[in-house]
Steps between C-alpha positions, in 0.01 A plus 500: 500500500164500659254792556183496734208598389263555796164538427286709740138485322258393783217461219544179330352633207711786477823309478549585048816697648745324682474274249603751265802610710617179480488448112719839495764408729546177342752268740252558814283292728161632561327465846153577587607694897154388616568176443845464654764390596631863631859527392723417801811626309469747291883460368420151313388683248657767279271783463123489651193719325180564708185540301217680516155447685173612533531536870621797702786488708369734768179265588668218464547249807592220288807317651639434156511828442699596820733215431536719195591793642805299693621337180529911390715552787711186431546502125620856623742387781632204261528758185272213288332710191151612561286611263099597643222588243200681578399333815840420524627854471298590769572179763869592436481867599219423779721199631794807589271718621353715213132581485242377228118702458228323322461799190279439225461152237727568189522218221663667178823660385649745665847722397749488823850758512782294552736705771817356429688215304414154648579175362153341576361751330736519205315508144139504680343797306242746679139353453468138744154365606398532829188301711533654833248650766793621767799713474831528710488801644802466768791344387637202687824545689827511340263506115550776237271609224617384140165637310214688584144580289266755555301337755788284653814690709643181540398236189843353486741439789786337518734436829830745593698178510380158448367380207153590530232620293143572427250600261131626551449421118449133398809399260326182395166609397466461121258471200497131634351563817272827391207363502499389868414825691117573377582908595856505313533741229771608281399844498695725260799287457553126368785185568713626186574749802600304774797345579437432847541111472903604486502577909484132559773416229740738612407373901564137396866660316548655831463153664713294290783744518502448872428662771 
């Protein structure tokens, strides 16, 4: 059972998360996506996770990144798990059409609603960290919402029928990686809180049960 960890940072020096996404998922192999190779097939592999990125996918003319987009559509049309992150929440619902706005730099906890029972989010309690700068503000065709916050209509989507889900929060950002972003703060609420880290177990469940 193999998972694909894509990572999408563009700033070399940024790169403390995929890594981290890859700890958490355990049987995976990590790939840097500006580094290649693309993935010519995405069903060689049982479940795929896009990461995060400090690029924007609505200035973006990097090729990589519209390979991306296709491997969306395909891991959709083969019914291979997706999971997208952050970044990867919004290439997923951009790559079907959806809309994403530049809103304003948040790097702390935030408390999201949950709309309905989902198994990726099964057990992942209300406070997750978020890094982000842009929102999706249009869902992507054929997505659904599966949390909101205050701020966010659309935090946590998840498609009507194919395995496919993302996040806006970053599941793999823990007390080991904290002291990366110099403007992240923890603001009224602490790790003993978060349970985030339990989106990519129950994704990786979801992948070795089969699609």
């Amino acid at each position: 059972m193999t998972v694909l960890v894509l990572d999408d940072e563009v700033q070399p020096e940024y790169r403390y998360l995929g890594p981290e996404i890859d700890r958490i998922a355990g049987d995976s192999e990590y790939r840097v996506a500006l580094e290649g190779p693309d993935v010519d097939d995405p069903t060689q592999y049982d479940g795929i996770i896009i990461s995060g990125s400090t690029a924007s996918v609505y200035d973006t003319d990097n090729e990589v990144f519209d390979r991306q987009q296709r491997l969306v559509r395909e891991c959709i049309d083969a019914s291979v798990p997706l999971l997208g992150i952050c970044f990867g929440h919004q290439l997923v619902n951009y790559a079907l059409g959806g809309e994403v706005r530049e809103d304003r730099r948040r790097a702390t906890f935030v408390e999201m609603t949950v709309t309905g029972d989902d198994p990726v989010l099964s057990g992942v309690e209300p406070i997750v960290p978020v890094l982000h700068s842009d929102l999706v503000t249009e869902l992507g065709r054929d997505l659904r919402t599966i949390a909101t916050t205050d701020y966010s209509e659309h935090f946590c989507t998840r498609h009507e029928t194919e395995p496919v889900w993302t996040v806006q929060y970053h599941p793999e950002f823990t007390e080991r990686v904290e002291g990366n972003p110099s403007d992240w703060s923890r603001g009224g609420h602490d790790f003993s809180e978060c349970t985030a880290a339990k989106t990519i177990e129950n994704f990786v469940e979801i992948c070795q049960n089969g699609r």
